[in-house]
N, C-alpha and C positions, 0 to 999 in steps of 0.2 A: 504494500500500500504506500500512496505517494503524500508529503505532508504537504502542506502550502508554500513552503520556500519553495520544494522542489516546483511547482506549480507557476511560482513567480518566476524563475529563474526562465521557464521556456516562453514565456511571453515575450511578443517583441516589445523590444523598446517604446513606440509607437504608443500602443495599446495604456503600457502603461501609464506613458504620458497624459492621456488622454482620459483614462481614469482618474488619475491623479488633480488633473483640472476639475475636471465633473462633480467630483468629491470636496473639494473648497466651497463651488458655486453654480448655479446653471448658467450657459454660454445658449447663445443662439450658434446656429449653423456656422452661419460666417464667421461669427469671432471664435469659434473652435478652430477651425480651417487655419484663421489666422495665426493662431498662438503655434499650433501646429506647424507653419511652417517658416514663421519666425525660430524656429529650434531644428531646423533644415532636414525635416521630414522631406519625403519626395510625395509630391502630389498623389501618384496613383496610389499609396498607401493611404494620405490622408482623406481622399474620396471613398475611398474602399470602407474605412473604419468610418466615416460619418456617413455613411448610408445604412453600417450594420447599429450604428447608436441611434439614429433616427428610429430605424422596423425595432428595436428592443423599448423604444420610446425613454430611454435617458436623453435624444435631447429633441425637445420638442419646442420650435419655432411659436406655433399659437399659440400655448398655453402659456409660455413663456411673455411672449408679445401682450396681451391680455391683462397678465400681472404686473407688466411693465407699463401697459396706459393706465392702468389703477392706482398705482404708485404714482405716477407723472400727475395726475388727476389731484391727488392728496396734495400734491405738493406746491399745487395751484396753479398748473401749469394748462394752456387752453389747446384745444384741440392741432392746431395749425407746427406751434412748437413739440409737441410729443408727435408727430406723425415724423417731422426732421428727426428730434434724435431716435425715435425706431426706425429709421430707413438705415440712419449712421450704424448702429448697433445691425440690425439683423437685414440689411436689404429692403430689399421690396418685399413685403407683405402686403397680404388680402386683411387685414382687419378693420373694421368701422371701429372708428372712432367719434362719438359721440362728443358733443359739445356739454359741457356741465355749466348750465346756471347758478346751481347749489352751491356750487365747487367757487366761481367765479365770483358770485356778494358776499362767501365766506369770505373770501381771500380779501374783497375790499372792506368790510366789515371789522377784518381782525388788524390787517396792514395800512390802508389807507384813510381809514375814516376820519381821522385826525385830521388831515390833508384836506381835507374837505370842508369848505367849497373853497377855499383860498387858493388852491394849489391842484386844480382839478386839471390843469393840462399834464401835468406834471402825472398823475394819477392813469391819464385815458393813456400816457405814452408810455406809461410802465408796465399798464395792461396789455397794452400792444407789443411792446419785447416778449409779454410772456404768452401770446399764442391766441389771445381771445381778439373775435372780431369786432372793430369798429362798433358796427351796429349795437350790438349785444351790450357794449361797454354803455354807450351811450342810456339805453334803455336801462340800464340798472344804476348807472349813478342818477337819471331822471326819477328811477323810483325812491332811491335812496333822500332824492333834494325831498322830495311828495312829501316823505313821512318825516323829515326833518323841520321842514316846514311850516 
């Protein structure tokens, strides 16, 4: 009978490598690929091993992507910026992204309301770095002047 060293000892390199990332943190497709061959992997290795970690579902693209606009969401970030940083992180993906209201008077609510009404250009162009559109902006700090009012 063979123990686990022995076991580890016949893995390629690769593999291990590749376990060893996955085990830190989840990686979409691409930035696997990349680490991978930043450590001078030869590609057909590292396509071979990220099509068998995809079919065994260690690395999984959607679900990943999903948990990362949830996070981005929390963080108050609006649609337009979290679609950038997952295209930078995992490519091109199919996933909707949803525009958050909730998300977006919390964030003025908790950050900018102070700022307000003195400093509202100031306010709509910090919301705009962070991904929410124009419009959306406008209607919520109108509603916000309404009830301040």
């Amino acid at each position: 009978m063979q123990d686990d060293s022995d076991l580890k000892k016949k893995l390629p390199p690769i593999r291990v490598k590749a376990y060893a990332l996955l085990a830190k943190k989840a990686y979409f497709t691409r930035q696997s690929t990349k680490k991978l061959k930043e450590k001078g992997y030869p590609d057909q290795e590292i396509t071979t091993l990220i099509k068998e970690l995809v079919e065994r579902g260690w690395v999984n693209d959607a679900e990943l992507g999903s948990r990362y606009i949830e996070q981005q969401k929390a963080k108050g970030y609006g649609a337009r910026v979290i679609a950038f940083k997952l295209r930078e992180k995992a490519g091109p993906l199919d996933l909707p992204i949803e525009e958050s209201t909730d998300a977006a008077k919390a964030l003025i609510e908790r950050k900018y309301l102070k700022d307000l009404p003195e400093k509202k250009d100031k306010v709509i162009r910090s919301l705009l770095r962070r991904g929410y559109p124009y419009d959306l902006i406008k209607r919520l700090l109108d509603d916000i002047s309404c009830k301040n009012a």
